[in-house]
VMD Tcl script that builds the backbone (N, CA, C; Angstrom):
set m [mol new atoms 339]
animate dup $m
set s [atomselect $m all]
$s set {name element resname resid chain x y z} {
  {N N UNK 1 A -2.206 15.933 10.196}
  {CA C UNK 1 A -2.177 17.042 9.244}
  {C C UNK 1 A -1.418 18.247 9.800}
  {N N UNK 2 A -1.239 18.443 11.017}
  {CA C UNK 2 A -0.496 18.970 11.663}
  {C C UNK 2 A 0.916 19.025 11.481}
  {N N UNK 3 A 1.473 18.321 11.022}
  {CA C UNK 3 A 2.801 18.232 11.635}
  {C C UNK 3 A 3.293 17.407 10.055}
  {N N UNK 4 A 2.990 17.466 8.605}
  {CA C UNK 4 A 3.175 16.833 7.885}
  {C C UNK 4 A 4.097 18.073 6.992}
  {N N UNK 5 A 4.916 17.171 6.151}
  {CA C UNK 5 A 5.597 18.215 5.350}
  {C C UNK 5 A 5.547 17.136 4.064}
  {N N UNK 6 A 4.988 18.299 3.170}
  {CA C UNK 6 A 4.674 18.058 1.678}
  {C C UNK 6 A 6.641 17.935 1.059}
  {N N UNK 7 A 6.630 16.706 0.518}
  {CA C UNK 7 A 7.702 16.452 -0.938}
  {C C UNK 7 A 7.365 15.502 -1.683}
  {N N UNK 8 A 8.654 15.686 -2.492}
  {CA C UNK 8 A 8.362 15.186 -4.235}
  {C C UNK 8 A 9.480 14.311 -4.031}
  {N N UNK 9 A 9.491 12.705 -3.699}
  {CA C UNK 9 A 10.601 11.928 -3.729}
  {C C UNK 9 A 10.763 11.377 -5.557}
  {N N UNK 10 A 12.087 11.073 -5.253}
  {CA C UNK 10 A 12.667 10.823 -7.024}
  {C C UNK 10 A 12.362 9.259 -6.817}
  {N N UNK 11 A 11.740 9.031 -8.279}
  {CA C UNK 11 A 11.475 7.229 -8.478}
  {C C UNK 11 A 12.042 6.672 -7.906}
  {N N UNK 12 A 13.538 6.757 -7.678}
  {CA C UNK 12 A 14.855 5.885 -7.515}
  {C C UNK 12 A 14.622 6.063 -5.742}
  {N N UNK 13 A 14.576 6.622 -5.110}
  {CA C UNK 13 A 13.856 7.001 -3.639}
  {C C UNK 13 A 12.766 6.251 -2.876}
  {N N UNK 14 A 12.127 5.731 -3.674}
  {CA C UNK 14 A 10.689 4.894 -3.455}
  {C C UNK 14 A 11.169 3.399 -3.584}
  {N N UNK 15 A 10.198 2.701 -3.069}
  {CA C UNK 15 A 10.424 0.965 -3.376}
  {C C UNK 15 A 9.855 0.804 -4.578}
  {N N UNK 16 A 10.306 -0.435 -5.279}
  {CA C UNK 16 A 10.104 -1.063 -6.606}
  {C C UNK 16 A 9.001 -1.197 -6.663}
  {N N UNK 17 A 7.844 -1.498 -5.971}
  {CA C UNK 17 A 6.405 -1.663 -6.152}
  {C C UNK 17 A 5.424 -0.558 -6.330}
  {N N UNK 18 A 6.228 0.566 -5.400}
  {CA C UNK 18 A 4.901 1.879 -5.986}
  {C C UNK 18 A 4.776 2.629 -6.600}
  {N N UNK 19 A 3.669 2.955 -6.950}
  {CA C UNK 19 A 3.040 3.343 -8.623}
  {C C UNK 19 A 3.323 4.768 -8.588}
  {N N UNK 20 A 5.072 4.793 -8.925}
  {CA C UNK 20 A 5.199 6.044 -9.340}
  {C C UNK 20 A 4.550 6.686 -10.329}
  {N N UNK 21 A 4.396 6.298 -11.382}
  {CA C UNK 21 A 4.186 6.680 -12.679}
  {C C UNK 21 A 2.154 7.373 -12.334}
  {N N UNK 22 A 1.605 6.812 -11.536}
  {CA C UNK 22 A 0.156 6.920 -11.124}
  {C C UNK 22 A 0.366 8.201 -9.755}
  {N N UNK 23 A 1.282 8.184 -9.172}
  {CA C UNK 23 A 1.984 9.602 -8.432}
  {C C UNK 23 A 2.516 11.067 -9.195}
  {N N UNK 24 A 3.057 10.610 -10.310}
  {CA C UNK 24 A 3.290 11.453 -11.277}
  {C C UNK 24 A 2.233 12.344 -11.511}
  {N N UNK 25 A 1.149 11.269 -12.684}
  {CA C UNK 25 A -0.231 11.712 -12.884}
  {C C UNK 25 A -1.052 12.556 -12.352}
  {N N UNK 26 A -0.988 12.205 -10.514}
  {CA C UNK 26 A -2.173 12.389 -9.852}
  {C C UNK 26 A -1.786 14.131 -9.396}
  {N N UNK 27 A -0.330 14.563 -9.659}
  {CA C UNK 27 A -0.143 15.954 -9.146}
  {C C UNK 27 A -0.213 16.315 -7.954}
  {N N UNK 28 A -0.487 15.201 -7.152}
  {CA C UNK 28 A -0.653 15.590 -5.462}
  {C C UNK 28 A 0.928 15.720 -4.812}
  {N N UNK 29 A 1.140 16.299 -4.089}
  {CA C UNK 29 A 2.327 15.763 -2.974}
  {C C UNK 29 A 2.192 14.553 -2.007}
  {N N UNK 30 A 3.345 13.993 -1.818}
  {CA C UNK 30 A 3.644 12.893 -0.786}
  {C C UNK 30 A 3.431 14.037 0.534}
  {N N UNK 31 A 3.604 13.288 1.465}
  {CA C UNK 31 A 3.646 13.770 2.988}
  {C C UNK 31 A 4.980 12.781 3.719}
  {N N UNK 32 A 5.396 13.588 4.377}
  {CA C UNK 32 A 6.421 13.032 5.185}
  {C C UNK 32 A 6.035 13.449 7.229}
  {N N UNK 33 A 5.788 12.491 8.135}
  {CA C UNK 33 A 5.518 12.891 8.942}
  {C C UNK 33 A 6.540 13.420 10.076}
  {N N UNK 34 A 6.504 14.461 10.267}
  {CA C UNK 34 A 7.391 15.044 11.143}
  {C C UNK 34 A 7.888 14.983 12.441}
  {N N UNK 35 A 6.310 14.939 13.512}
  {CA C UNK 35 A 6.177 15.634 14.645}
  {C C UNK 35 A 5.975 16.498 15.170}
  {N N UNK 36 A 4.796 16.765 15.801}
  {CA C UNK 36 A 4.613 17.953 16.616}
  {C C UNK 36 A 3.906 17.433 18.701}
  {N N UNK 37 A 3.747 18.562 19.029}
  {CA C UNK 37 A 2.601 18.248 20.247}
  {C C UNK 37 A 1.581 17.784 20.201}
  {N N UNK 38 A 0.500 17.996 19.063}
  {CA C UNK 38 A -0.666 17.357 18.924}
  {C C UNK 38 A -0.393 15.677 18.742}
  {N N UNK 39 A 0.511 15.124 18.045}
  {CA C UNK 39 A 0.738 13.622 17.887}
  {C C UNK 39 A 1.992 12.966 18.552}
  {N N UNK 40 A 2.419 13.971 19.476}
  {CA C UNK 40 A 3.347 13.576 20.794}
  {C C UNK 40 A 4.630 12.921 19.737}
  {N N UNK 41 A 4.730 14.246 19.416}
  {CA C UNK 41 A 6.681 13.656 18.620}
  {C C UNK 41 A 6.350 12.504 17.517}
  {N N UNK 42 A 5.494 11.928 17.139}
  {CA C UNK 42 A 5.266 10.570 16.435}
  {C C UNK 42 A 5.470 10.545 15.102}
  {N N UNK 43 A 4.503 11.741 14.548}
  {CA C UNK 43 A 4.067 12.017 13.250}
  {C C UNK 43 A 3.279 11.359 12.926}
  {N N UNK 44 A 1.837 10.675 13.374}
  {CA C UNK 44 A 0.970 10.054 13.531}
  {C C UNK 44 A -0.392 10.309 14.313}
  {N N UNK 45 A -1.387 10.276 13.859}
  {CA C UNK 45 A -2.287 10.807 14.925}
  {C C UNK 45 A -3.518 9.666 14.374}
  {N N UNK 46 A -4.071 8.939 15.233}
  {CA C UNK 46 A -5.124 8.373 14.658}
  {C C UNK 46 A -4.799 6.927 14.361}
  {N N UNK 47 A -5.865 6.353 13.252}
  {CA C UNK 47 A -5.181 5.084 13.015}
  {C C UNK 47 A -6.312 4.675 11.284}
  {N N UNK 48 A -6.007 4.564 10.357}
  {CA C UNK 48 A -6.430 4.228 9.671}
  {C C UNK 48 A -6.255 2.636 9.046}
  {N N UNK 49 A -6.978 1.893 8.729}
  {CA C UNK 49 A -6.548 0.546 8.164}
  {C C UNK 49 A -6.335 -0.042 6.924}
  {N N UNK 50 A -5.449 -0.897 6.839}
  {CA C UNK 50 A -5.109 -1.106 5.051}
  {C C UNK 50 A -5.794 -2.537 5.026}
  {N N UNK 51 A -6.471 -3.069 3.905}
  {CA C UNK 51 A -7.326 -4.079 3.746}
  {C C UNK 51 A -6.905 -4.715 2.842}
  {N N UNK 52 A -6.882 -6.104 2.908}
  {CA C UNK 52 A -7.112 -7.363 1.130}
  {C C UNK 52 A -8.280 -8.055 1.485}
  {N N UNK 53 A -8.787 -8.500 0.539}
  {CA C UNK 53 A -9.911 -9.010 0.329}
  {C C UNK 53 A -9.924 -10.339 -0.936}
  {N N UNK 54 A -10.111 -11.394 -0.449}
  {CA C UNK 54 A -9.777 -12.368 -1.425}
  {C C UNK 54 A -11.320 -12.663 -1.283}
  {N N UNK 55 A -11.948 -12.762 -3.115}
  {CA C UNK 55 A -13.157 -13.129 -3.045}
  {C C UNK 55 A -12.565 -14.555 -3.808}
  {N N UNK 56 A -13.802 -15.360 -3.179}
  {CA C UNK 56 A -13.847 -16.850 -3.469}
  {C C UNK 56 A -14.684 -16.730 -5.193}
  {N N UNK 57 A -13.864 -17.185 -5.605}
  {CA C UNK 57 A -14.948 -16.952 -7.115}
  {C C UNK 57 A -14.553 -18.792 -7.485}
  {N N UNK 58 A -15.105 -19.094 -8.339}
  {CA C UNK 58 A -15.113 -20.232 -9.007}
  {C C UNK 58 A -13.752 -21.418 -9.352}
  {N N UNK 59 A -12.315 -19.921 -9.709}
  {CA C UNK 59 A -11.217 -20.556 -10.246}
  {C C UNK 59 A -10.945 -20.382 -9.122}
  {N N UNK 60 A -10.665 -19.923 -7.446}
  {CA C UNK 60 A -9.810 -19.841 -6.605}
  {C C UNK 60 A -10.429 -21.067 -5.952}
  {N N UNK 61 A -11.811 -21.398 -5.772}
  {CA C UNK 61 A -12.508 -22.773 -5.303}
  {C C UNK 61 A -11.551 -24.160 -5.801}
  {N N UNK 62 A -11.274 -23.896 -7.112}
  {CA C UNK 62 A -11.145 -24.857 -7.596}
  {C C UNK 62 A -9.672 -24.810 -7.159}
  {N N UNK 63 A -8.564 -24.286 -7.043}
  {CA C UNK 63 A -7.183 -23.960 -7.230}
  {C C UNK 63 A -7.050 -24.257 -5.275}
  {N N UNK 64 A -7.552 -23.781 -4.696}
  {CA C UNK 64 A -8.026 -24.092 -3.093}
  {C C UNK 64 A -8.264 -26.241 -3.231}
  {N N UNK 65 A -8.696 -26.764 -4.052}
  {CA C UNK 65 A -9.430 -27.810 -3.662}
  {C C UNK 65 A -8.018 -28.900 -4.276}
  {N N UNK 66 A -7.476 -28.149 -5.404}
  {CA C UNK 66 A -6.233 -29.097 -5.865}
  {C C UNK 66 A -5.002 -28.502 -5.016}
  {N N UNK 67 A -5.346 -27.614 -4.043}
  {CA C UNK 67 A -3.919 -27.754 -2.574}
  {C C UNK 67 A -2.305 -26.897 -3.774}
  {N N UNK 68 A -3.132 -25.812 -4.690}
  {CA C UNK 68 A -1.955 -25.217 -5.171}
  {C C UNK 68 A -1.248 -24.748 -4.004}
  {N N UNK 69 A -0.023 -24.013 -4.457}
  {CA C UNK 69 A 0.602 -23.048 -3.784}
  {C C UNK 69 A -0.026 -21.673 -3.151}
  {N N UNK 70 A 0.899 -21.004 -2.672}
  {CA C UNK 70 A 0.210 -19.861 -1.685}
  {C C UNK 70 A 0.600 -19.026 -2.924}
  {N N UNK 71 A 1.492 -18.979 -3.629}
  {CA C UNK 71 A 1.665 -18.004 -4.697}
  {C C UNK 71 A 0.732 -18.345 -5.866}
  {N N UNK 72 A 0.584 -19.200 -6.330}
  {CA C UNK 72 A -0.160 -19.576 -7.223}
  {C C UNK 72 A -1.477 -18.664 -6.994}
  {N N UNK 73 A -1.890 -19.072 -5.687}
  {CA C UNK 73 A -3.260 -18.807 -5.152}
  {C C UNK 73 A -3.043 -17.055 -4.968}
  {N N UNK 74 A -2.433 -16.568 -4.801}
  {CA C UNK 74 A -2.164 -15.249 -4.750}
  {C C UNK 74 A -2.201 -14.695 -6.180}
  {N N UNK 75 A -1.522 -15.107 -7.358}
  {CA C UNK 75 A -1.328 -14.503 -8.180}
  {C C UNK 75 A -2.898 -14.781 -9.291}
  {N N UNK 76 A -3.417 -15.893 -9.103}
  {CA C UNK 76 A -4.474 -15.783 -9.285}
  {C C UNK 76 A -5.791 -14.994 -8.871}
  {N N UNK 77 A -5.857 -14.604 -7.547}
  {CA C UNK 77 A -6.321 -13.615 -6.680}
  {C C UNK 77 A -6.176 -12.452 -7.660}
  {N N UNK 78 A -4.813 -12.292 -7.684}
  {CA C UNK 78 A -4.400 -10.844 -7.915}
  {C C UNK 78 A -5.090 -10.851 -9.589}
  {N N UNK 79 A -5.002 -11.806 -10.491}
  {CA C UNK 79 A -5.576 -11.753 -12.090}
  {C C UNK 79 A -7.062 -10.973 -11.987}
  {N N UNK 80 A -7.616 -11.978 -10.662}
  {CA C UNK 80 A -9.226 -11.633 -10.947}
  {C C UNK 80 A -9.179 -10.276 -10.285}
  {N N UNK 81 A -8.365 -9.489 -9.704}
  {CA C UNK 81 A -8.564 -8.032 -9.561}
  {C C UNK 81 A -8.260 -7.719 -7.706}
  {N N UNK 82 A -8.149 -8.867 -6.741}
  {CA C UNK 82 A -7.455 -8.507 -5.472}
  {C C UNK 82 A -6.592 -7.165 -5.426}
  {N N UNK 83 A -6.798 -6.667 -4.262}
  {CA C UNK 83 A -5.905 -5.538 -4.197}
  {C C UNK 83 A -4.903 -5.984 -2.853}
  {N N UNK 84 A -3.852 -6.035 -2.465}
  {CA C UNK 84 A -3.181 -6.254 -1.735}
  {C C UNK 84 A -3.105 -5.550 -0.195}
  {N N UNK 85 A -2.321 -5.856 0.704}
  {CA C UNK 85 A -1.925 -4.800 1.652}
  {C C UNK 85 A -1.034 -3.798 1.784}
  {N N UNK 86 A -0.385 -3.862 0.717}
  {CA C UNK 86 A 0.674 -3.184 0.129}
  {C C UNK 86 A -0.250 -2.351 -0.921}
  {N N UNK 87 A -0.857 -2.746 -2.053}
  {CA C UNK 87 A -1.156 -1.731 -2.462}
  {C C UNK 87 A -2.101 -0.948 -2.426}
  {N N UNK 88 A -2.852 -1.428 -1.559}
  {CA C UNK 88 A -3.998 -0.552 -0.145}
  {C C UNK 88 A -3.368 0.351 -0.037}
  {N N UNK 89 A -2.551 0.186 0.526}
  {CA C UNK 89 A -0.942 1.446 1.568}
  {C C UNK 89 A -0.759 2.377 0.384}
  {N N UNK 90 A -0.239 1.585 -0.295}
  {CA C UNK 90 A 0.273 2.777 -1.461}
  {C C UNK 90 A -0.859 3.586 -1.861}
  {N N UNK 91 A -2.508 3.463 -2.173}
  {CA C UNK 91 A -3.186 3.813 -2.344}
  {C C UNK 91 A -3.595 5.415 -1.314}
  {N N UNK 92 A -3.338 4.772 -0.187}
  {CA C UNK 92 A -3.246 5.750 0.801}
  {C C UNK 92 A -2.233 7.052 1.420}
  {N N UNK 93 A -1.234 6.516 0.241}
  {CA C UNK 93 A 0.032 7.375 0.167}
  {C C UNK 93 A -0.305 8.167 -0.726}
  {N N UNK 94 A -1.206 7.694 -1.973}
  {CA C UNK 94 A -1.212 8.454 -2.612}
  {C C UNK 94 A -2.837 9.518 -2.307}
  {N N UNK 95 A -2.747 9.680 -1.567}
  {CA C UNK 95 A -4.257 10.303 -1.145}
  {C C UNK 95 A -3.951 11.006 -0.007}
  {N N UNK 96 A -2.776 10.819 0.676}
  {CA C UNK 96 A -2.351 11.961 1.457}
  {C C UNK 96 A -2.220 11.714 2.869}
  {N N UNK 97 A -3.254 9.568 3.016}
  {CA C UNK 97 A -3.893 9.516 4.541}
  {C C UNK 97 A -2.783 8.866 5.355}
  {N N UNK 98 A -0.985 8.849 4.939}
  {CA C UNK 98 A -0.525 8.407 5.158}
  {C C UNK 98 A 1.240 8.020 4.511}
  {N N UNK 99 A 1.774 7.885 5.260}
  {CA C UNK 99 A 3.410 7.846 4.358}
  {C C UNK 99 A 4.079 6.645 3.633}
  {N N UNK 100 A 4.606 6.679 3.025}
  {CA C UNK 100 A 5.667 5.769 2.603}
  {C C UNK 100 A 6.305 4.761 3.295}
  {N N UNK 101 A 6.854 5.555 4.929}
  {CA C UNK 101 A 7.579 4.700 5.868}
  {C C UNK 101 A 6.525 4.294 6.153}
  {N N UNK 102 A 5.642 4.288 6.934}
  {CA C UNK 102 A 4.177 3.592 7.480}
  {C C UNK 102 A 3.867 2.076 6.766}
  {N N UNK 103 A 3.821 2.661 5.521}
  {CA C UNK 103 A 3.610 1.837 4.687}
  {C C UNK 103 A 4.242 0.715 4.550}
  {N N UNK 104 A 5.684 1.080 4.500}
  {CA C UNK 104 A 6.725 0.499 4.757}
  {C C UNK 104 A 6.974 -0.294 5.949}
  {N N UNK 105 A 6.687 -0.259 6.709}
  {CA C UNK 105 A 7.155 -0.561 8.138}
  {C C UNK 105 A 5.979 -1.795 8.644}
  {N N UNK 106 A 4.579 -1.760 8.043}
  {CA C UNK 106 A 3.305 -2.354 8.406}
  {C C UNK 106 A 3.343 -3.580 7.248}
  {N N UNK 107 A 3.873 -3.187 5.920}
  {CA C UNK 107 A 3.484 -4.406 4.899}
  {C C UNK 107 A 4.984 -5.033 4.575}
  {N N UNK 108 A 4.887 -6.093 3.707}
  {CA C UNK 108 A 5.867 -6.805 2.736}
  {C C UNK 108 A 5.762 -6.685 1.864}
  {N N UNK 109 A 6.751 -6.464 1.036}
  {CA C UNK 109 A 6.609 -6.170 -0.311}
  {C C UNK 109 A 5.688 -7.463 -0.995}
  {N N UNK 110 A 5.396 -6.826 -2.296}
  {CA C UNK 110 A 4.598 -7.620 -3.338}
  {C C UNK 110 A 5.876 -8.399 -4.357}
  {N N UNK 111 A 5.881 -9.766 -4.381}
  {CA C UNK 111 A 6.543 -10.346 -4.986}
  {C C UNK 111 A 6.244 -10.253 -6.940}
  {N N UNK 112 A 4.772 -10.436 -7.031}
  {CA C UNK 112 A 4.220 -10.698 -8.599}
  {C C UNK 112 A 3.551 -9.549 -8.868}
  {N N UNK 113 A 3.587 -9.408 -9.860}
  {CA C UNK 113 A 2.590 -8.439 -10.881}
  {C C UNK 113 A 3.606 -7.028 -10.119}
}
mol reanalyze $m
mol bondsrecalc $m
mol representation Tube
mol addrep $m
């Protein structure tokens, strides 16, 4: 928090996956991390974690047992409401606990939805 500088990047600036339009809305600023002494030149201090969580429900049992695909099995994930590692990140971009590049640099983009 030290060493962060508040902007407003243009849609076209951002990757294809994040929820500009939900950045718009929310009226907050992005953060861009700078560097200072407290986070030794980095622009980082700390460490927060981005999470997915695939719950086993009934149709992924079944989709698991006929040996679908990894996308299949993903995009089904994602129907019943999965949140990704990517859009964890973005979640966290948009809340202030973290940047764009970070984001960038730690995940892969989201192919579906």
């Amino acid at each position: 928090t030290q060493c962060t500088v508040p902007y407003q990047p243009a849609a076209e600036d951002l990757p294809a996956d994040f929820p500009y339009e939900q950045y718009i809305s929310s009226g907050q600023p992005m953060f861009r991390a700078v560097g200072c002494r407290a986070c030794r030149q980095v622009g980082y201090s700390g460490r927060a974690g981005i999470y997915e969580l695939l719950v086993t429900s009934n149709n992924i049992r079944h989709l698991a047992q006929e040996r679908v695909g990894t996308w299949a099995m993903k995009q089904a994930a994602q129907d019943e409401g999965m949140v990704t590692l990517r859009q964890d990140g973005w979640t966290k971009v948009l809340h202030g606990r973290t940047t764009v590049d970070e984001v960038l640099r730690v995940t892969k983009g989201d192919l579906i939805k």
